[in-house]
C-alpha positions in Angstrom: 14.3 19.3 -7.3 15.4 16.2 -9.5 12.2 14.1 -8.8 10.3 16.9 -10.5 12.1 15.9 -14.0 12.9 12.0 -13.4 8.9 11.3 -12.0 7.8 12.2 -15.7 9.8 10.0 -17.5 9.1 7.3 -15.4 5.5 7.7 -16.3 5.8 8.6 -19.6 9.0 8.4 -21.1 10.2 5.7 -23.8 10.8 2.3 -22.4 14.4 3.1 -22.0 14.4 6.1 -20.6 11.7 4.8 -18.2 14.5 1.6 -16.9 16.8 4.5 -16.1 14.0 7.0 -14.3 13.6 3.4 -12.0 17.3 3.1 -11.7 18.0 6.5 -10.6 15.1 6.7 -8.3 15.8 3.4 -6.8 19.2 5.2 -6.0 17.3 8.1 -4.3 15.4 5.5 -1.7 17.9 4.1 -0.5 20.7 7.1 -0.2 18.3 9.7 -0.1 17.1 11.4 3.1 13.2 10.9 4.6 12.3 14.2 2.9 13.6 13.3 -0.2 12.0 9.7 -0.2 8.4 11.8 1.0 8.8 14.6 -1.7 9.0 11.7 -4.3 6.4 9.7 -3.2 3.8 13.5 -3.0 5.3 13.4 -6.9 3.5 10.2 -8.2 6.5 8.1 -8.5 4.4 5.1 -6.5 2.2 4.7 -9.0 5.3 4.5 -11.9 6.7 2.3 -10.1 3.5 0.0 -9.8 2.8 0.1 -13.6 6.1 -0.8 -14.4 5.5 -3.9 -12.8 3.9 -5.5 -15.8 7.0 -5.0 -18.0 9.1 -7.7 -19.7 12.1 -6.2 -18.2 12.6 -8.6 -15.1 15.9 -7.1 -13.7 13.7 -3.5 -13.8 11.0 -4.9 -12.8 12.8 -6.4 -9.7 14.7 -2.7 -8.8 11.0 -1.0 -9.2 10.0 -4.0 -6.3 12.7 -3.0 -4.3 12.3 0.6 -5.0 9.0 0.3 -3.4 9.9 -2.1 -0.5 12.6 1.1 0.1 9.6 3.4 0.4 7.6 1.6 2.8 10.9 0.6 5.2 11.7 4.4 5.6 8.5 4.3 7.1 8.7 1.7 9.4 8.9 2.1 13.2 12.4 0.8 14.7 10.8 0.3 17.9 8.4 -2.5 16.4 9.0 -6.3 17.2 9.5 -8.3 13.5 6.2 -9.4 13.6 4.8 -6.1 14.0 7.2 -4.6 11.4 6.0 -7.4 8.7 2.2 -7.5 9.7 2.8 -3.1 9.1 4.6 -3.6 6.0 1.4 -5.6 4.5 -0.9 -3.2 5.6 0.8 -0.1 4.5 1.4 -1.9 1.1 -2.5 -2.5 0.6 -3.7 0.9 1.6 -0.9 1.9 -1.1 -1.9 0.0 -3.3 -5.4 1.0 -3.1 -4.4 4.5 -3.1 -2.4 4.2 -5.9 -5.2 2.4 -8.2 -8.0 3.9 -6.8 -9.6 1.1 -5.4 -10.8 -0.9 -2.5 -9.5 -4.2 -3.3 -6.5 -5.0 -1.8 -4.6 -6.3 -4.5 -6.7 -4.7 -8.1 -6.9 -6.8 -11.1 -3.8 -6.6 -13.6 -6.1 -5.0 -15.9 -6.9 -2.1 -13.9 -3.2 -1.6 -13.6 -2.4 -1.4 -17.4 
């Protein structure tokens, strides 16, 4: 539904329109349900998310962080020990990161990303 319009203007849209689109789907991680979280990720909104990370905006910049720390906790395992949990939560935010950049390095150059 929704993501379908927001995910655009989060890639796209003016720099103000952009802070909302991260606001409202900020919102959406953490009150949404699994499917919803999924169906945005399938959208492209990782990779908004990621290249907002170079703004100026720091309090944006902070939600998009937490935005994507959202995505990857819905995916966690409640069965795991805290060790495993964080050593997972690395992992699965390299591979996305790679994914998302289309690269093998673990953490691409801030050049690549703008």
């Amino acid at each position: 539904g929704v993501f379908f319009k927001v995910i655009p203007l989060l890639q796209r849209g003016g720099v103000e329109i952009q802070k909302e689109a991260v606001w409202a789907l900020e919102n959406a991680t953490k009150f949404g349900d699994l499917d919803q979280v999924i169906q945005m990720v399938k959208s492209g909104a990782v990779r908004g998310f990621c290249e907002f990370l170079g703004s100026e905006y720091s309090e944006t910049v902070h939600v998009a962080l937490e935005t994507l720390q959202n995505i990857l906790r819905r995916s966690e395992d409640p069965d795991e020990s805290p060790g495993d949990k964080t050593a997972n939560y690395v992992e699965k935010a390299k591979k996305l990161m790679r994914r998302v950049f289309n690269t093998s390095e673990a953490v691409p150059d801030r050049k690549k990303m703008l």
